[in-house]
C-alpha positions as semicolon CSV with decimal commas, in nm:
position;residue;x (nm);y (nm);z (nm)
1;X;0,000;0,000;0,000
2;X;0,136;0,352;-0,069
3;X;0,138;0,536;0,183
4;X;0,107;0,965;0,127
5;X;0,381;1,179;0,346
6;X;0,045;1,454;0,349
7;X;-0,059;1,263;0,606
8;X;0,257;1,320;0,870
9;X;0,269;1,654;0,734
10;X;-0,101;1,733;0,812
11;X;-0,077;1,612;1,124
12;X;0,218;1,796;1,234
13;X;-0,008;2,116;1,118
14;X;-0,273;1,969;1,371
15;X;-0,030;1,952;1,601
16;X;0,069;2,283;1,578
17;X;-0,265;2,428;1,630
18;X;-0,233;2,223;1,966
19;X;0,074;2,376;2,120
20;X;-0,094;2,740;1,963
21;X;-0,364;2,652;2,133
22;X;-0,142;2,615;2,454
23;X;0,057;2,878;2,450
24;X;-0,292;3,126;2,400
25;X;-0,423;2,960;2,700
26;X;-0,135;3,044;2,873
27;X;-0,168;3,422;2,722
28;X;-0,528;3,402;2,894
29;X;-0,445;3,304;3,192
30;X;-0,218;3,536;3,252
31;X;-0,397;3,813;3,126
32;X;-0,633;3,746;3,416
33;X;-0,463;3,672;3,743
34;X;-0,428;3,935;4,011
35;X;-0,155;3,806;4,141
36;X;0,183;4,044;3,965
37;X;0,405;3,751;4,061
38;X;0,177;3,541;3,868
39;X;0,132;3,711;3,570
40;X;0,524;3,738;3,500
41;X;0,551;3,398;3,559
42;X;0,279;3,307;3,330
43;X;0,407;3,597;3,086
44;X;0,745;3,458;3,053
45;X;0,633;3,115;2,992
46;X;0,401;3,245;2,726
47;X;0,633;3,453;2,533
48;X;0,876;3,093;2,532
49;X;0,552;2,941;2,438
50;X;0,540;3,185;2,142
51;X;0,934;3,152;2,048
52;X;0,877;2,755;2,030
53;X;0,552;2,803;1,862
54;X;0,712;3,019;1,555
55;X;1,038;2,785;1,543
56;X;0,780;2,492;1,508
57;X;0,638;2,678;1,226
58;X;0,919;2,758;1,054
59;X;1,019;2,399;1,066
60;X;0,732;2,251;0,895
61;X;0,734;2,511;0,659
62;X;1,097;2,354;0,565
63;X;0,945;2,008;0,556
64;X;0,673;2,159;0,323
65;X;0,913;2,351;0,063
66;X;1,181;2,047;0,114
67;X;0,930;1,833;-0,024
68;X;0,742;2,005;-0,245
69;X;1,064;2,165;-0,398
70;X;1,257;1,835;-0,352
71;X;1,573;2,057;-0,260
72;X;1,783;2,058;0,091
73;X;1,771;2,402;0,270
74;X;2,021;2,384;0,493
75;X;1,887;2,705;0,741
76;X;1,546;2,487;0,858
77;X;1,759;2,130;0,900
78;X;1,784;2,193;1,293
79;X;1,408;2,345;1,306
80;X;1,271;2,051;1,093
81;X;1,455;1,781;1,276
82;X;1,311;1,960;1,648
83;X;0,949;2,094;1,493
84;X;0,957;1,664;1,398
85;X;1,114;1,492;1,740
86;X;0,804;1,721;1,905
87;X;0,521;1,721;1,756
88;X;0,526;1,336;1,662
89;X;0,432;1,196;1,945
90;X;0,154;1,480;1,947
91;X;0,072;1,394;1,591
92;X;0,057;0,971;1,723
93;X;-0,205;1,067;2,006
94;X;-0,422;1,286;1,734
95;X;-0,441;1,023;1,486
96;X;-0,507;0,792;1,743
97;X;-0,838;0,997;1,868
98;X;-0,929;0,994;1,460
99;X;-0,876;0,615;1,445
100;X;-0,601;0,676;1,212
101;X;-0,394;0,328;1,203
102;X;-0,072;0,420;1,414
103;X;0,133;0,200;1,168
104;X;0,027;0,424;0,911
105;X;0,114;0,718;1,049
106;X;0,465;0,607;1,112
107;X;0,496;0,457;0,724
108;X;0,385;0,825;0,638
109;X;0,657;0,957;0,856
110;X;0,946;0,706;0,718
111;X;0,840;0,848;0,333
112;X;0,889;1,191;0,472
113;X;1,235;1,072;0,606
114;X;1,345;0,897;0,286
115;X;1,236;1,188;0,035
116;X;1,447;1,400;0,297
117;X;1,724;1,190;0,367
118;X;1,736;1,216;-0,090
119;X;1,741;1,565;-0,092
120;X;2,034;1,646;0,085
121;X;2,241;1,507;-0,157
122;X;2,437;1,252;0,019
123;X;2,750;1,048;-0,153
124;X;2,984;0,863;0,050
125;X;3,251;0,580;0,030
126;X;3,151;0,215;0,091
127;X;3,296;0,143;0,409
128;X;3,078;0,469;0,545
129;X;2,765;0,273;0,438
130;X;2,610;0,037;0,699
131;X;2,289;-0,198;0,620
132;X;2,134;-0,249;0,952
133;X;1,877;-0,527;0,967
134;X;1,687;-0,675;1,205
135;X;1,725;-1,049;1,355
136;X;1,411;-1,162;1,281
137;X;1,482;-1,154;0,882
138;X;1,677;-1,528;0,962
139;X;1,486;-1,815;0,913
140;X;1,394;-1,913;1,256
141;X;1,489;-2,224;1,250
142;X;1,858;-2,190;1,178
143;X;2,113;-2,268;1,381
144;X;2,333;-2,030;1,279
145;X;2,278;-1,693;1,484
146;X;2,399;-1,397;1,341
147;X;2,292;-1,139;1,605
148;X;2,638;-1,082;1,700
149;X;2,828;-1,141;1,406
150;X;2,685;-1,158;1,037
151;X;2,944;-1,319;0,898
152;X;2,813;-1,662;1,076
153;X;2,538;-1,674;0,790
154;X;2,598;-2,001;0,602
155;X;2,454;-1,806;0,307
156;X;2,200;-2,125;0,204
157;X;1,959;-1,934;0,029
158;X;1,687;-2,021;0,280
159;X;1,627;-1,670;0,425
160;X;1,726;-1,297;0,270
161;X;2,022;-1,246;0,491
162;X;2,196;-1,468;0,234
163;X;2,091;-1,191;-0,042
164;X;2,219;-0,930;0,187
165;X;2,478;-1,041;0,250
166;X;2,542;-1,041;-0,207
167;X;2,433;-0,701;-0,197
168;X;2,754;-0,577;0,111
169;X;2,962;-0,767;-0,080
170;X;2,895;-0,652;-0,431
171;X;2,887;-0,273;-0,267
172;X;3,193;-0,309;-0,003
173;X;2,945;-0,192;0,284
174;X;2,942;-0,337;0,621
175;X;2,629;-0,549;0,719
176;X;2,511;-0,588;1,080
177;X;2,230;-0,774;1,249
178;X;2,033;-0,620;1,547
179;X;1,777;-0,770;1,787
180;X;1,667;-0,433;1,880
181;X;1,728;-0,075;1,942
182;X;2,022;-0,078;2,184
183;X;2,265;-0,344;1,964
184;X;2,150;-0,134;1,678
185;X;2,321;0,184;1,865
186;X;2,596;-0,032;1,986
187;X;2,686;-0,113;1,602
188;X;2,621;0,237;1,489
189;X;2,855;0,365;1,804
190;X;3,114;0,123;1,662
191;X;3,123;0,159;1,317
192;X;3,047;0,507;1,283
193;X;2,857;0,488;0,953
194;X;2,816;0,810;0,774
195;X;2,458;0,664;0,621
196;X;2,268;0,374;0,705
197;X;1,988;0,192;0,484
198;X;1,786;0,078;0,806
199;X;1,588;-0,261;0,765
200;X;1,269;-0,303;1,042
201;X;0,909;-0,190;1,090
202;X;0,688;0,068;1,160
203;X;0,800;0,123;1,488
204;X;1,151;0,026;1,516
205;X;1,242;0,233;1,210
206;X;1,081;0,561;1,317
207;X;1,239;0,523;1,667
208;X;1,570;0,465;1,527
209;X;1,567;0,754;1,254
210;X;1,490;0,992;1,533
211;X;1,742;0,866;1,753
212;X;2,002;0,914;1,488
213;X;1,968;1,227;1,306
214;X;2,058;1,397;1,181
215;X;2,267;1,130;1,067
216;X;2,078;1,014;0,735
217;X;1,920;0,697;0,724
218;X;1,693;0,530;0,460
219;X;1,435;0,322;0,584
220;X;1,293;0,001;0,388
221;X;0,983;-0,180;0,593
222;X;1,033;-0,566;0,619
223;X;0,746;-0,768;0,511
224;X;0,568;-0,976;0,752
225;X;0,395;-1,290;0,591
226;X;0,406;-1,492;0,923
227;X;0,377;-1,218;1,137
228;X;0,555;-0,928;1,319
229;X;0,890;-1,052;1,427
230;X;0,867;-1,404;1,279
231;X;1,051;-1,500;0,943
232;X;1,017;-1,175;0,797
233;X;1,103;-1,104;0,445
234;X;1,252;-0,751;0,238
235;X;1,207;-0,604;-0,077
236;X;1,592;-0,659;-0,152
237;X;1,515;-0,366;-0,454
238;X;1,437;-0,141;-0,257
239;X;1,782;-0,241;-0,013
240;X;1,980;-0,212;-0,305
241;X;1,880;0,079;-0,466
242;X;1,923;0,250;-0,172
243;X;2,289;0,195;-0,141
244;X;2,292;0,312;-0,486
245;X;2,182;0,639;-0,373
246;X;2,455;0,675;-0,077
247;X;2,693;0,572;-0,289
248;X;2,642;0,765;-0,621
249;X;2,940;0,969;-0,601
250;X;3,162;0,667;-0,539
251;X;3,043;0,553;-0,890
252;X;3,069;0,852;-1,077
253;X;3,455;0,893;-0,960
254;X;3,502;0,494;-1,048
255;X;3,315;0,612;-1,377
256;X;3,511;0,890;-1,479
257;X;3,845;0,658;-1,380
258;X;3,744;0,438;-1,649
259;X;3,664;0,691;-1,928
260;X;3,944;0,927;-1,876
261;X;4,245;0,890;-2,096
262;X;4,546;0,723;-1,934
């Protein structure tokens, strides 16, 4: 199912009219207490109320012209990344009172990251590039854990690590295997990847894009035939192309080594 990034956006701007609504209140109450000590109190946390309030603004409005432009503007990367890591748990608890499927929400949010993450023009080596997928992609059957060490995949064919593990190889970028958020940071505190192509679902991949930025990180939902968290399955397409895309400038200067004249 495709999922629109209007929704996330539209939401934010729902969310927005929440924390106006807020800060006015606060404006009101202020405006009516007796109390001086009160009413400076109140003041000051309104007027903060307001600063947040515009900065918000001014960071979906980035969102907006990033995407609707498809260009990076550097001034509203900060503002976008804060007016996001605020209002989305804001945005969760409105869609949830318009029984608006939470999953949903968060696939809308992970198209917003990716169409992001494209604009900003990234191009790195290989070795910068780390494919983070989660454990639950293995066949569950196997003997062969991999959650500490990839490289333990007997690469049978019975599961898509094996494919993965084509796709590192062909690419030169390191592969790891997770079983959840803190191995994921342990990896990313280890190998210091300068982009990651994040494998996992609705949930675990909003979670860790916001815990990593502004780091930039494509996210690719797994597929879940049998089930969350059971034998899951990945559009290895989507994986690959991807890694394309981070490493686009490594091919052009491998290109223009081949076609210059020696």
């Amino acid at each position: 199912m495709k999922i629109r990034k209007r929704l996330f956006i539209g939401l934010l701007g729902v969310s927005l009219l929440v924390l106006v609504g807020l800060v006015l209140s606060g404006w009101f109450l202020a405006a009516h207490r007796q109390n001086p000590v009160y009413r400076v109190l109140l003041g000051m946390v309104g007027g903060a109320g307001v600063l947040l309030a515009l900065a918000v603004a001014f960071g979906i409005a980035g969102l907006v012209l990033t995407l609707w432009w498809s260009r990076f503007f550097p001034p509203f990367q900060n503002l976008m990344i804060m007016a996001t890591n605020l209002l989305f748990p804001v945005a969760l608890a409105i869609g949830r009172l318009l029984k608006i499927n939470q999953d949903v929400i968060k696939s809308s949010f992970i198209e917003v990251n990716n169409q992001l993450v494209r604009t900003r023009g990234v191009a790195v080596n290989p070795e910068q590039v780390m494919i983070l997928a989660p454990h639950c992609l293995q066949k569950s059957d196997c003997k062969h854990k991999i959650t500490l060490d990839a490289s333990n995949c007997r690469r049978c064919g019975g599961c898509p690590v094996h494919d993965l593990h084509r796709i590192a190889d062909t690419y030169g970028v390191h592969l790891v295997v997770a079983t959840g958020g803190t191995l994921a940071r342990k990896f990313v505190q280890q190998l210091c990847p300068r982009a990651i192509v994040a494998i996992a679902c609705e949930r675990d991949l909003t979670s860790g894009i916001q815990d990593t930025n502004p780091l930039p990180v494509l996210g690719v939902l797994n597929i879940r035939p049998e089930g969350p968290c059971f034998n899951t399955r990945v559009n290895l397409g989507s994986v690959e192309e991807a890694v394309r895309y981070f490493l686009r400038g490594e091919f052009r200067r491998v290109q223009q080594q081949q076609i210059s004249p020696s």
